[in-house]
C-alpha positions, 0 to 999 in steps of 0.5 A, a space after each residue: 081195286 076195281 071189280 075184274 069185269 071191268 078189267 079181265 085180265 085183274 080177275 084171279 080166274 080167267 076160267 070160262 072166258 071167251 075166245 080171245 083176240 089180242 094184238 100187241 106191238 113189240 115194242 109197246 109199253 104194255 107188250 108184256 102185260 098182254 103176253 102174260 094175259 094171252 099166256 094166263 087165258 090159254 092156261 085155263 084152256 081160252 082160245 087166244 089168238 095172240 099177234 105181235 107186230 115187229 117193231 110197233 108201238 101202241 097205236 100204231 095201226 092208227 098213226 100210219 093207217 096206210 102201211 103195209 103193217 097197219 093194213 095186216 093188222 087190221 086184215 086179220 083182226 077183221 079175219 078174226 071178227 067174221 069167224 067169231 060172227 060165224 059161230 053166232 
């Protein structure tokens, strides 16, 4: 298995880990793996700011750039990103 730093969410302690953003469609294939990495990240006190997208596959954002969905989604990654920036 590879070392956890190069996959967070393989590591056994997720303790000391940066504020999180994690976005995930609700019907993507890896959905449930990035709910039980925000769940185990906010259980040893990670800040996570976790978006599910109805009806959305991985890549969705990507595939139709143009729809409202994709356009909320990108708005609040960005959102997310600036207040990170801020804290620097």
């Amino acid at each position: 298995m590879s070392p956890p730093y190069t996959a967070p969410a393989r590591a056994p302690d997720l303790t000391g880990l940066p504020r999180t953003y994690i976005d995930t469609g609700s019907v993507e294939i890896f959905r449930d793996e990035a709910l039980d990495y925000a769940s185990r990240l906010s259980a040893t006190g990670v800040n996570v700011d976790l978006h599910m997208w109805g009806g959305r596959s991985d890549g969705f954002d990507g595939f139709v750039p143009h729809a409202a969905v994709s356009r909320a989604s990108e708005a609040t990654r960005d959102e997310f990103i600036r207040r990170a920036l801020e804290r620097v």
